[in-house]
C-alpha positions as CSV (number, residue, x, y, z in Angstrom):
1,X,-16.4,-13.5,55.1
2,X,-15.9,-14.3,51.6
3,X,-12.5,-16.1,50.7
4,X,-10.2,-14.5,48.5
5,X,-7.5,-15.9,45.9
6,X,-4.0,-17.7,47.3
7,X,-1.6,-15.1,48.3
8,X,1.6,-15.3,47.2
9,X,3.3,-17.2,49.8
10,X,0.9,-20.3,49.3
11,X,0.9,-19.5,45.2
12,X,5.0,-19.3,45.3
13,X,5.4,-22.5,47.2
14,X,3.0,-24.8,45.3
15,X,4.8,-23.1,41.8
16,X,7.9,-24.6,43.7
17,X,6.7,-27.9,43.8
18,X,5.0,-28.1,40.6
19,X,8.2,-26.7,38.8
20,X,10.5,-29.6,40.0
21,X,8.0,-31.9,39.4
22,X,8.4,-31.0,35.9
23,X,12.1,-30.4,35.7
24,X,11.6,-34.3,36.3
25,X,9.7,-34.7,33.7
26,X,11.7,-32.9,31.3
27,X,14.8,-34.8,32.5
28,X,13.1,-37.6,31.8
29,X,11.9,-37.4,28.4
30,X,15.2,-36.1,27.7
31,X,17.0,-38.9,28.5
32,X,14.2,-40.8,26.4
33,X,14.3,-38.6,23.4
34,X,18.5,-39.7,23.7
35,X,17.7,-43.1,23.3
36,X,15.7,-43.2,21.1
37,X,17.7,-40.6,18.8
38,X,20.6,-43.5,19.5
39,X,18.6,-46.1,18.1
40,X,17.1,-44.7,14.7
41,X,18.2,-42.5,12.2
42,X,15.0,-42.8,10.0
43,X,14.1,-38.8,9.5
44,X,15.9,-36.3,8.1
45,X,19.1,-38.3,8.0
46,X,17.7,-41.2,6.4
47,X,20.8,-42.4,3.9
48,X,18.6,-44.3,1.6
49,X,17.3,-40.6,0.1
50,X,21.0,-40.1,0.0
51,X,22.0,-43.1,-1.8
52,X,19.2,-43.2,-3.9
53,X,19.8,-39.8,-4.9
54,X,23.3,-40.6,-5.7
55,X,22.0,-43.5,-7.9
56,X,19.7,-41.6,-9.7
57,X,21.9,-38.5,-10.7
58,X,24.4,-41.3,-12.0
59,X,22.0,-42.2,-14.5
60,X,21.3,-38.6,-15.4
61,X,25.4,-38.3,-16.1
62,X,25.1,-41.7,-17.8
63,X,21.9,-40.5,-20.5
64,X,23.9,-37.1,-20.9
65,X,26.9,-38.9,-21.6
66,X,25.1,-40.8,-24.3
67,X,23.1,-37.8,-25.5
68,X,26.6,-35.7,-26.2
69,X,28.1,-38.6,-28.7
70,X,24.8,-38.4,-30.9
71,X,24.2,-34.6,-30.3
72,X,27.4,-32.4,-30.1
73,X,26.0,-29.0,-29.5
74,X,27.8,-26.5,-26.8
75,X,24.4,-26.5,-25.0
76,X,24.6,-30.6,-24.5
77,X,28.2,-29.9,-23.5
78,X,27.0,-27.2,-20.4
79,X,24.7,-29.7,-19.6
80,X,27.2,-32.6,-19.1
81,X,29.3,-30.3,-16.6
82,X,26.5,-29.6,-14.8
83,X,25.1,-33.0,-14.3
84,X,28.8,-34.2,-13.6
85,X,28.9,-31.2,-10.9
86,X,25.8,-32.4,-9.1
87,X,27.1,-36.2,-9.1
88,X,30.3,-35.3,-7.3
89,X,28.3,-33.1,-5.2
90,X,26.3,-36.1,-3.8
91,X,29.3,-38.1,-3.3
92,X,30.7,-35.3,-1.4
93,X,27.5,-35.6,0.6
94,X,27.6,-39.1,1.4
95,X,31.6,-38.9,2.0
96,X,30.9,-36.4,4.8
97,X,27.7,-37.4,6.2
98,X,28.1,-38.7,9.9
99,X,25.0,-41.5,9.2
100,X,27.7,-42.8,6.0
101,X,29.4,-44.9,8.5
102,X,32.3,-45.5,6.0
103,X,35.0,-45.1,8.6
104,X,33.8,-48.4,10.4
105,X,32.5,-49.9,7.6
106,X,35.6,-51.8,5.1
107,X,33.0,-51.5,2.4
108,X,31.6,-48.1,2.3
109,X,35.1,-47.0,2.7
110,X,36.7,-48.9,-0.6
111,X,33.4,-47.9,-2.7
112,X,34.3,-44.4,-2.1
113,X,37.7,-44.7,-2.8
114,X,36.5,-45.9,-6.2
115,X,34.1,-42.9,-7.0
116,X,37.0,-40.7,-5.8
117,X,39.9,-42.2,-8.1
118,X,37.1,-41.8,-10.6
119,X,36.3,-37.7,-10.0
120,X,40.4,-37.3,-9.9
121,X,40.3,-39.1,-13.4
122,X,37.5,-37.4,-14.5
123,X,38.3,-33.9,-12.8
124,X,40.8,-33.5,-15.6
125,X,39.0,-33.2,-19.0
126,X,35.6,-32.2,-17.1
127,X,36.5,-30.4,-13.8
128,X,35.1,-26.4,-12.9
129,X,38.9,-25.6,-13.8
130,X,38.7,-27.0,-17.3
131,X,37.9,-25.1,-20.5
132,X,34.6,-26.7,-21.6
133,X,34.8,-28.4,-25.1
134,X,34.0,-30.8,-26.7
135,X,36.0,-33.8,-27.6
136,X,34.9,-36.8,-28.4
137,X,37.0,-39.1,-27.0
138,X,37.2,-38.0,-23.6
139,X,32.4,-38.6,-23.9
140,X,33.6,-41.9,-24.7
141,X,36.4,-42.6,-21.4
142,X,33.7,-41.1,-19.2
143,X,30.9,-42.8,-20.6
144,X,33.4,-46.4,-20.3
145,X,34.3,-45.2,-16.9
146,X,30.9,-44.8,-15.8
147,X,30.1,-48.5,-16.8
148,X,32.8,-49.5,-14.4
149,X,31.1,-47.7,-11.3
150,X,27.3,-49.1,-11.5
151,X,28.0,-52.2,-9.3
152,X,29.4,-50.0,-6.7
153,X,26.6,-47.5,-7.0
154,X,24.3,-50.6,-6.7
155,X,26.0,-51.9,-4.0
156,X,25.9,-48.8,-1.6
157,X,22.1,-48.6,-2.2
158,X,21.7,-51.8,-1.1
159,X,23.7,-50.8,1.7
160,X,21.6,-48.0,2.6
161,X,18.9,-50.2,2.5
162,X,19.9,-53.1,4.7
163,X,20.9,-50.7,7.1
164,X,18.1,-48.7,7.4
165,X,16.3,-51.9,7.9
166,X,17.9,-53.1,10.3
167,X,17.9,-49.5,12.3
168,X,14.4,-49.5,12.0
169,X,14.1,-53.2,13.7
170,X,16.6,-51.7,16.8
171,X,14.2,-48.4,16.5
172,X,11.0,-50.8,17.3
173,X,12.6,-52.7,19.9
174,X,13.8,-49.6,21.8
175,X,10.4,-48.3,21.3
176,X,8.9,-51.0,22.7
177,X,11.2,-50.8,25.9
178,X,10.6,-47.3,26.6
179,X,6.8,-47.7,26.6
180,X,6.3,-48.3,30.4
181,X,8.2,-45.1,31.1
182,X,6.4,-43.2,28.8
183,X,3.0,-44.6,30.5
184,X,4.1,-43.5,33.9
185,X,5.3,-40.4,32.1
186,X,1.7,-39.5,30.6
187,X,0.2,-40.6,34.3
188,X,2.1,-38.1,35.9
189,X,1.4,-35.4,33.7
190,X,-2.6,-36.2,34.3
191,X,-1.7,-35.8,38.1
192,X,-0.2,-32.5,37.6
193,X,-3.0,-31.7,35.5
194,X,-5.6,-32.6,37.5
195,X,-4.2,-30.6,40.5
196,X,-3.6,-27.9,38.4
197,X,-7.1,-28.0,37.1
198,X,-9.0,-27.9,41.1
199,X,-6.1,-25.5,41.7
200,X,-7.7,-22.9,38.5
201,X,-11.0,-23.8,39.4
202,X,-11.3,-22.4,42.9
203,X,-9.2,-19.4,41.6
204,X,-11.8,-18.9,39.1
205,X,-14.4,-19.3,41.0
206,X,-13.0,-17.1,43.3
207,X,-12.3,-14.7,40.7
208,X,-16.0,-14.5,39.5
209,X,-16.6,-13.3,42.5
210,X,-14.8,-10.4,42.1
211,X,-16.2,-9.9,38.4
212,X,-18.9,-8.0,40.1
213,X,-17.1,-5.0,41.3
214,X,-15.4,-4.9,37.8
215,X,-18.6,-4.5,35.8
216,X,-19.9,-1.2,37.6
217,X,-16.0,0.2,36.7
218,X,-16.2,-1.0,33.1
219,X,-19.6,0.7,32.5
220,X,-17.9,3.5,34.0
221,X,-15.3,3.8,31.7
222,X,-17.3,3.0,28.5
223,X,-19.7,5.7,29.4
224,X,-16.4,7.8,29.7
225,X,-15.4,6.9,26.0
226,X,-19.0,7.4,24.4
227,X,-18.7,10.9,26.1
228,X,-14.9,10.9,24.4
229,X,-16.1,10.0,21.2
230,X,-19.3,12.7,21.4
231,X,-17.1,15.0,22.2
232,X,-14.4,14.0,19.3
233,X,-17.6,14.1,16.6
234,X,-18.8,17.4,17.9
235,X,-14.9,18.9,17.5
236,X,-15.0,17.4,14.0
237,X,-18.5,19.0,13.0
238,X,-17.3,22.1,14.3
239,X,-13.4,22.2,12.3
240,X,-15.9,21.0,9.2
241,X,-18.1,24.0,9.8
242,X,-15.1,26.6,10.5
243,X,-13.7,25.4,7.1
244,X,-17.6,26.0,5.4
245,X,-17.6,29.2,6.4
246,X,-13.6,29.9,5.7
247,X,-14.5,29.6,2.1
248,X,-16.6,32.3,1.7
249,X,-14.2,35.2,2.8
250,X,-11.2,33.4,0.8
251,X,-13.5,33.0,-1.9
252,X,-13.7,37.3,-1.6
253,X,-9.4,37.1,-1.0
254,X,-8.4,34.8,-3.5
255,X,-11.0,36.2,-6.3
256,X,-9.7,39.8,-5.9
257,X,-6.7,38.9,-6.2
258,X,-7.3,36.9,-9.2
259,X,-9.1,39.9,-10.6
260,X,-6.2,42.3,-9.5
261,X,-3.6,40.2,-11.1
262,X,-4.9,40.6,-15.0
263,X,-4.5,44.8,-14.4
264,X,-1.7,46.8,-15.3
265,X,0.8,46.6,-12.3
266,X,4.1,47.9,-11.8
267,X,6.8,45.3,-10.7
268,X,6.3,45.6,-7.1
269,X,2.9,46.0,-7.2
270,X,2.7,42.2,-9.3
271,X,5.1,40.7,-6.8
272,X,2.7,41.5,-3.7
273,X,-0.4,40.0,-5.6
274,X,1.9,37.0,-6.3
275,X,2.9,36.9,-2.5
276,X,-0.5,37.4,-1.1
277,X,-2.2,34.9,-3.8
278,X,0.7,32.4,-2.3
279,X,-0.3,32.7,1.2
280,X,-4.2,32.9,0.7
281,X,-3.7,29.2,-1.9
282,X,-1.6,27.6,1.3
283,X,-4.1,29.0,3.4
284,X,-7.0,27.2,1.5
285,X,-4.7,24.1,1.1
286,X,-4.7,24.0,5.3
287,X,-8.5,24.5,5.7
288,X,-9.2,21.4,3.3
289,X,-6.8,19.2,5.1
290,X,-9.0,20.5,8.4
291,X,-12.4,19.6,6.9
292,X,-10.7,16.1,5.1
293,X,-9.8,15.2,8.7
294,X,-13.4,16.1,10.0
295,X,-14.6,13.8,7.7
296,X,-12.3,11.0,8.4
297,X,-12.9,11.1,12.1
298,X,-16.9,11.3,11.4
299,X,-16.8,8.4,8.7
300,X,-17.7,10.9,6.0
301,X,-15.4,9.6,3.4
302,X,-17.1,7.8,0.9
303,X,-14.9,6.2,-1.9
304,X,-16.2,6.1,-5.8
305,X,-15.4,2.6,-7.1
306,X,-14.9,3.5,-11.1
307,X,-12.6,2.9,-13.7
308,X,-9.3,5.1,-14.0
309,X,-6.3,4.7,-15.5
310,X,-3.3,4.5,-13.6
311,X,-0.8,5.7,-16.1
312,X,-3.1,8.9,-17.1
313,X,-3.2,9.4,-13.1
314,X,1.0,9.4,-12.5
315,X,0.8,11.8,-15.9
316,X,-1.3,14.2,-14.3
317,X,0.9,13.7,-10.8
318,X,3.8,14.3,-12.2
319,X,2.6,17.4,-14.1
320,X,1.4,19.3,-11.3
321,X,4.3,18.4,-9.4
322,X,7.2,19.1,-12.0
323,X,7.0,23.5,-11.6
324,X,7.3,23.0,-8.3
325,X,10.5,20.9,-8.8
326,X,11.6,23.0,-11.6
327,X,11.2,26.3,-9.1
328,X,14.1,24.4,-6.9
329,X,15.8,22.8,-9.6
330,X,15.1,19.4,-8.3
331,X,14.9,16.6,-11.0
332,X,11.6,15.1,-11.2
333,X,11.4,11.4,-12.6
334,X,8.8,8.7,-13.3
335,X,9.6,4.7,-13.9
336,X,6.7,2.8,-14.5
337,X,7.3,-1.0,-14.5
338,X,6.5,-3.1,-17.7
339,X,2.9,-5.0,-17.6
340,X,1.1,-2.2,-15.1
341,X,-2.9,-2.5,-15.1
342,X,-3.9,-0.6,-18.1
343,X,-7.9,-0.1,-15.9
344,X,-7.9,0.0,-12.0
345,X,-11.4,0.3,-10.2
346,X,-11.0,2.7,-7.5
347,X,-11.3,6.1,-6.3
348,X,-8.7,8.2,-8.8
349,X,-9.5,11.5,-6.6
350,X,-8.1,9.9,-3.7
351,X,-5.1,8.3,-5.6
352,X,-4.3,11.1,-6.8
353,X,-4.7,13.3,-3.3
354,X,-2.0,10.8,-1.5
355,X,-0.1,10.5,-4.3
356,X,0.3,14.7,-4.4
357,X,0.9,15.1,-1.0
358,X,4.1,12.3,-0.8
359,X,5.4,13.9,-3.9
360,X,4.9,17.6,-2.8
361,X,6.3,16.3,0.7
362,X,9.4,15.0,-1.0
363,X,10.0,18.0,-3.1
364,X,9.1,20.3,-0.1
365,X,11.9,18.9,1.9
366,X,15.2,18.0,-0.8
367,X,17.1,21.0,-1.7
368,X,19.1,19.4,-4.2
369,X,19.1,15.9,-6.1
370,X,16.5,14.0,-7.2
371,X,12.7,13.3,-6.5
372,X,11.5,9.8,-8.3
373,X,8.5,7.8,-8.3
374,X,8.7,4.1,-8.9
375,X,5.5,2.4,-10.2
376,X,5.3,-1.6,-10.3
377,X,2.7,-4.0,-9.7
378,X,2.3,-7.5,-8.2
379,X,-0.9,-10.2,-8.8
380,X,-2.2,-8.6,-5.5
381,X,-1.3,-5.0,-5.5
382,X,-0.1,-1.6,-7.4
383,X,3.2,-0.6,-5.9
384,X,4.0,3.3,-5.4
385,X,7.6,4.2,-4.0
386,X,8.5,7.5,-3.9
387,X,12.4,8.1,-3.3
388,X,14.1,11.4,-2.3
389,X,17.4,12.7,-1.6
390,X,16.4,15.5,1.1
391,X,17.0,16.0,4.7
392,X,16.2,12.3,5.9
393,X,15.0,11.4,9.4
394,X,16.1,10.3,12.6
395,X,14.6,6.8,14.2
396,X,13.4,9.4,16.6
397,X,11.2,11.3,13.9
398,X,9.7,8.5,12.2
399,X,8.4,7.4,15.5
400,X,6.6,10.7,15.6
401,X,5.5,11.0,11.5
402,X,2.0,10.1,11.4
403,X,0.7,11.7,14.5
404,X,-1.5,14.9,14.0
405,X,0.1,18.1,14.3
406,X,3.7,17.0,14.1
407,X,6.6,16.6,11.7
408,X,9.4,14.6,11.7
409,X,11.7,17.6,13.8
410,X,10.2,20.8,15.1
411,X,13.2,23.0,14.2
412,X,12.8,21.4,10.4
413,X,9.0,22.0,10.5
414,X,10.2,25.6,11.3
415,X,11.9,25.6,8.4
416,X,10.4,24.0,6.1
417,X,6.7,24.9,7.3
418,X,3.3,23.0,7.1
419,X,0.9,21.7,9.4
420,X,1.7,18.2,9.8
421,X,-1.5,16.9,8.7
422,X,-1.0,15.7,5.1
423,X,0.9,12.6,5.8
424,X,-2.0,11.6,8.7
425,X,-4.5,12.0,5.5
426,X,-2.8,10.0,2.8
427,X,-2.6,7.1,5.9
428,X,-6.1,7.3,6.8
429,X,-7.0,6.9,3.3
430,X,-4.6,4.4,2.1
431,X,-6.0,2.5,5.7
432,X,-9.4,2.8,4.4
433,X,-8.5,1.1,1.1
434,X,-7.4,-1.7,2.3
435,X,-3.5,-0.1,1.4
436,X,-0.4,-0.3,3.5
437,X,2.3,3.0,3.7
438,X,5.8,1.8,4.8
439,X,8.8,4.2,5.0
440,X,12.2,4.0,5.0
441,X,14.7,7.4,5.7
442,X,18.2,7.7,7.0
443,X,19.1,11.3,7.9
444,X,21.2,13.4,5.5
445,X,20.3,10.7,2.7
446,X,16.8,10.9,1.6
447,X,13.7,8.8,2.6
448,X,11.4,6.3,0.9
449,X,7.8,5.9,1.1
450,X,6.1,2.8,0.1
451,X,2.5,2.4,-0.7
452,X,0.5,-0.5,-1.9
453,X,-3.2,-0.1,-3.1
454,X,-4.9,-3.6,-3.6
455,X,-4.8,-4.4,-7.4
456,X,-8.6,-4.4,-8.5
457,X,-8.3,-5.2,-12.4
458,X,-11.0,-3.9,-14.1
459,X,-12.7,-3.1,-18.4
460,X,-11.9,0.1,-19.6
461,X,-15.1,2.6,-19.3
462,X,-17.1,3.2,-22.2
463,X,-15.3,5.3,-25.1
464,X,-17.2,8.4,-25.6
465,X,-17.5,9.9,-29.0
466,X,-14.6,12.5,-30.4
467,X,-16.0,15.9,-28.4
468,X,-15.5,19.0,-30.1
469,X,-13.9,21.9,-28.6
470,X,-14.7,25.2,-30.0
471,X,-12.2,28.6,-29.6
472,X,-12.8,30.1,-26.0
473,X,-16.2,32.3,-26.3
474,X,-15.5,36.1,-26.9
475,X,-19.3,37.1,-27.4
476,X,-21.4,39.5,-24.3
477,X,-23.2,37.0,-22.1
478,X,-26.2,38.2,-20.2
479,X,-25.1,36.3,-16.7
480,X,-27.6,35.9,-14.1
481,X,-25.8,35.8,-10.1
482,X,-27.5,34.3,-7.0
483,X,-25.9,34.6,-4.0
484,X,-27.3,35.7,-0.7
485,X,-23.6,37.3,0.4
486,X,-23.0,40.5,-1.0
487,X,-19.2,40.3,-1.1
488,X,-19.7,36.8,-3.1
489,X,-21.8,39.0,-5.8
490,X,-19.2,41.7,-5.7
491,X,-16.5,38.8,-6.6
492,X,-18.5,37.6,-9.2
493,X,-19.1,41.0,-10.6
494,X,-15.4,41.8,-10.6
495,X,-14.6,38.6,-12.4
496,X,-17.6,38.8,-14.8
497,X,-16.7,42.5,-16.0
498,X,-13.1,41.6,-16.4
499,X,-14.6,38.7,-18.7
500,X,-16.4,41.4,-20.6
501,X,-19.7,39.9,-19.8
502,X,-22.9,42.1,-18.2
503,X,-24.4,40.7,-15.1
504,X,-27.2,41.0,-12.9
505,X,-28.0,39.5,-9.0
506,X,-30.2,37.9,-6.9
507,X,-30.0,37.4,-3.2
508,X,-32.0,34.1,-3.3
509,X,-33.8,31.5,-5.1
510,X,-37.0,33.0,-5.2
511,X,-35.6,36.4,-7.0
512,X,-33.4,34.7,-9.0
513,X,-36.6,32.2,-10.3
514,X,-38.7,35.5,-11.0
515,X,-35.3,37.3,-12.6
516,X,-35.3,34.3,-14.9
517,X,-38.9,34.6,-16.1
518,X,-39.0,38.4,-16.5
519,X,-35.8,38.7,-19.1
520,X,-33.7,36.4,-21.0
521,X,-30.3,34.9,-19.4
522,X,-27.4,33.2,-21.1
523,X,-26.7,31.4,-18.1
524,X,-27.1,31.2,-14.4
525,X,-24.5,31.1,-11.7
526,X,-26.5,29.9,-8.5
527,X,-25.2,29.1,-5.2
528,X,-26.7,26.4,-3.4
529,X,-27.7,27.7,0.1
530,X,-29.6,30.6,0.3
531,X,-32.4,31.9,2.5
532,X,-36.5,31.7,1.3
533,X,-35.6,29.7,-1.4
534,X,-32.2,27.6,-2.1
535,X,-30.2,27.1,-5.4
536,X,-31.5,23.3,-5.5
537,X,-35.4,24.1,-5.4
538,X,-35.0,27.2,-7.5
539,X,-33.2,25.2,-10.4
540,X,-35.8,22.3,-10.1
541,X,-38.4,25.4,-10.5
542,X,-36.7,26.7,-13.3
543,X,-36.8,23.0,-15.4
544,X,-40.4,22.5,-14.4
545,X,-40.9,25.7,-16.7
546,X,-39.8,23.5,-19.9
547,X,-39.1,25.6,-23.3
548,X,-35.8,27.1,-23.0
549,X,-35.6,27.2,-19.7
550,X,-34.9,23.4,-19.7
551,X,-32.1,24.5,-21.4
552,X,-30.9,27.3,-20.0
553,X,-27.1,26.8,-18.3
554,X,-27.2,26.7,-14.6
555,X,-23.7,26.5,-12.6
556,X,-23.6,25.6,-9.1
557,X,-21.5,27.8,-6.8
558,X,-21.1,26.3,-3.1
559,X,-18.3,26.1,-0.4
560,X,-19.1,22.6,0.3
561,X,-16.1,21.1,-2.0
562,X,-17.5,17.2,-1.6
563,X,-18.4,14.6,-4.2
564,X,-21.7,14.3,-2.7
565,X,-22.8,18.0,-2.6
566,X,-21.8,17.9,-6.1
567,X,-24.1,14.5,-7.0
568,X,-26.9,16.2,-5.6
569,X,-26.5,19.6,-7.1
570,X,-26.2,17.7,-10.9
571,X,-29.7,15.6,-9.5
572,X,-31.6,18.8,-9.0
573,X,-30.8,19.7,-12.9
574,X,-27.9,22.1,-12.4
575,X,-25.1,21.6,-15.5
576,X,-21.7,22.3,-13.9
577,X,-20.5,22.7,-10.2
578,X,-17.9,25.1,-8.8
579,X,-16.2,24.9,-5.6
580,X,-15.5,27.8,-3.4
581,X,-12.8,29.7,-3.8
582,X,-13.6,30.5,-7.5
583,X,-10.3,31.4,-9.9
584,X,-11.0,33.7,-12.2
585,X,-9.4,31.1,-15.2
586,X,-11.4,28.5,-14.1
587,X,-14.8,30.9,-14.2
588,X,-14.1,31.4,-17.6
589,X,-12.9,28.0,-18.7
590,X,-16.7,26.9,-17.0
591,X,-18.6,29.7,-18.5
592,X,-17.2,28.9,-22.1
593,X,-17.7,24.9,-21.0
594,X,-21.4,25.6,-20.9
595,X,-22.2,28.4,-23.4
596,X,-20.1,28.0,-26.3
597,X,-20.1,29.2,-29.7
598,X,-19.3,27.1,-32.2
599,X,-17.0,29.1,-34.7
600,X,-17.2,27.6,-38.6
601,X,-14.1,25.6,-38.2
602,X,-14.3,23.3,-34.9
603,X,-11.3,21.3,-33.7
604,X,-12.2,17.5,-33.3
605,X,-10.4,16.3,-29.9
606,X,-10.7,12.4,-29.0
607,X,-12.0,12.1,-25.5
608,X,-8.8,11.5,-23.3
């Protein structure tokens, strides 16, 4: 039969024992630590600092004293009263002090009677209740005065030391005494810990034992959270999938509508595009929060580590953000803090995505008052505080802000709408930088959020040479399409006619490769997954032909909206990426990007 640990009868009693054992012990020492706080008083007490500090702001009154007769300025002046200040302010000390000992000591007593008479003398051309000016006569009574009072400063110093000497003699000789008992002291605590020590060792012994049976349930349960996690990573590759294919029928929704919007509608007609655009743009605004959480909970994410400039990045915050504040006449301000890092190296998409989502947070929930971001720096970090004077929230809601799904209040979130996912985001992220998010809100005041991004000071990038922009291109483009969904290719036809360009299609890479060869294009809008062949292979075909076709503009369209799919879409040879949903303004803004014509007058633009 295999013993098992003390119960807690046996376990109470010997706790018994062994606390009153060192109740004892404490008693003890106590009445030790008495005694020997009796018999010294060297520490933090120690009156010769006190003294000595007396002493030596005497002679800082005395040199001012002197200084003010040869050099009669007001600042010499301030500076007397503020020496004299700090001298009766350690006589104060040492009058008060309970180490002084001037009430049984004739000496003490009559030398601070002295310095006293002289404060009450002084005290009235020179006291905190005195106009400050100069006049030369009183510089001369003080500095007479003082000459009176050195012996007696010199003589409580001298005081202070004898004292402390002879203290520290009574301190040794009391040390000495209480030796034995502090011997028998330490041999009693080895007893204790002795038995305490056989007392753990069984116990642990006995607990080993027992580690046995634990091991097959903690296999158990990590085979439980591997499954968890599986299970969590499938979920996410499946929400990052959803949102994949998403794109492609709001790519159709949000197109039309684009289209439909530059016809000739009547009022109502315009106000149910606007409505509909609306929804579908929050919609799309949902499924990228889905597929940014996917990719948080896979370790997706990868941060770029470049050069941005944090004030061009609160100027490009704070213009997105100010229609939305002007449409609930909200008042939208920026205060950036002198000396902020002209060159941060960092991800600026990511800054930029928390930043957005606390301001449009903020404005989303004040409807009145004011919506302001604070920018500051320290040696270690950049300092983001956003401030608001909406709804607030209740200790209760905070609790519950950063947890997936949820807002602050339900009924609010009722109100005010969204999915809860936003703020779980900019955390994650600001997490994955290193950051911190702190928040502050009283409800019915406003709230506060609080980000720090570790400062990483860093060169400016290379300045590019002045681009030049040339008037929006009005000429017929031949367009080439490839796209293996037909409602994509009836999108892009829709926009492309309402450009005034012709176009033709291709349903993968291999058409589109043999489209290319067979008549000339002006450019090439190719999406990057398609059957037979994809956009990537087709494009690296189409370079591999040289001539003008090394030249020829090729656009990647895809629904994959990540920095990566990008990098290797631009590696394969492609000139330009666009991200599913495509806007009919930014189609043309990337059409006349990489085809332009330059008119006879070009306008010279810096690089910003």
């Amino acid at each position: 039969m295999s013993k098992k640990p003390l119960g807690k009868g046996p376990l109470s009693i010997i706790a018994a024992v062994v606390l009153l054992m060192i109740i004892s012990m404490m008693l003890m020492l106590n009445r030790q630590y008495d005694i020997l706080q009796k018999s010294s008083r060297i520490g933090a007490d120690n009156d010769v600092w006190a003294y000595a500090q007396l002493g030596y702001e005497y002679y800082r009154l005395s040199d001012q004293a002197e200084r003010l007769l040869v050099d009669q300025d007001a600042l010499q002046m301030k500076n007397l009263r503020m020496r004299y200040d700090i001298f009766v302010s350690r006589v104060d000390v040492i009058a008060k002090a309970p180490y002084a000992n001037h009430e049984t000591n004739p000496q003490i007593q009559n030398n601070l009677n002295a310095l006293q008479k002289f404060i009450a003398e002084t005290d009235r051309y020179l006291g905190p209740d005195v106009p400050l000016k100069y006049h030369r006569q009183h510089i001369i009574t003080l500095r007479t005065n003082l000459d009176r009072q050195q012996d007696i400063i010199l003589n409580m110093i001298q005081f202070a030391k004898d004292d402390t000497l002879r203290s520290a003699e009574h301190y040794a000789k009391t040390l000495s005494e209480q030796s034995k008992t502090i011997t028998s002291l330490v041999l009693l605590q080895l007893g204790l810990t002795l038995a305490f020590s056989l007392l753990l060792y069984r116990q642990n012994r006995l607990e080993h034992l027992r580690s046995d049976e634990l091991q097959d349930l903690n296999l158990a349960l990590a085979g439980a959270t591997q499954r968890a996690e599986l299970a969590n990573q499938s979920k996410s590759i499946f929400l990052a999938n959803m949102s994949h294919e998403i794109r492609t029928p709001m790519n159709a929704v949000l197109g039309m509508l684009d289209v439909l919007s530059t016809m000739s509608l009547n009022e109502q007609q315009n106000d149910y595009v606007i409505t509909a655009r609306s929804s579908a743009q929050h919609l799309l605004a949902l499924l990228n929060d889905i597929l940014d959480l996917s990719r948080l909970e896979t370790g997706q994410i990868e941060f770029e580590n470049a050069p941005y400039s944090p004030q061009q990045l609160l100027r490009e915050c704070m213009r997105l953000m100010r229609m939305r504040a002007n449409e609930k006449n909200i008042h939208l301000t920026l205060a950036v803090a002198d000396h902020l890092p002209e060159w941060q190296l960092g991800d600026i998409v990511r800054m930029r995505q928390i930043l957005l989502n606390l301001l449009g947070n903020a404005i989303k929930f004040t409807e009145k008052g004011e919506v302001a971001l604070c920018v500051s720096s320290n040696k270690d970090d950049l300092i983001f505080m956003i401030n608001d004077t909406g709804i607030g929230m209740t200790p209760e809601g905070l609790s519950r802000l950063f947890k997936r799904f949820q807002q602050a209040d339900n009924k609010i979130a009722r109100h005010y709408g969204g999915s809860g996912l936003g703020l779980e985001i900019s955390l994650t992220l600001i997490e994955l930088m290193h950051g911190h998010i702190d928040v502050q809100s009283q409800f019915g005041v406003g709230s506060q959020f609080t980000v720090l991004i570790p400062r990483i000071d860093c060169d400016p990038p290379p300045v590019a040479a002045p681009s030049v922009h040339y008037a929006p291109q009005i000429a017929r483009l031949n367009i080439l399409a490839a796209d293996d969904n037909a409602v994509n290719l009836k999108v892009l036809s829709a926009m492309l006619k309402q450009l005034g360009h012709q176009v033709d299609f291709a349903i993968d890479g291999t058409e589109a490769l043999a489209k290319v060869q067979a008549k000339h294009y002006d450019l090439v809008l190719m999406d990057g997954h398609m059957p037979v062949m994809d956009g990537l292979e087709a494009t690296r075909q189409i370079r591999r032909l040289g001539g003008n076709y090394a030249a020829l503009p090729i656009i990647a369209l895809s629904a994959d909206a990540l920095a990566e799919s990008r990098s290797q879409f631009l590696a394969a040879g492609m000139n330009d990426f666009l991200a599913k949903p495509i806007l009919l303004k930014t189609l043309e803004h990337i059409i006349n990007k990489n085809c332009q014509t330059a008119p006879a007058s070009p306008v010279q633009n810096d690089a910003y």
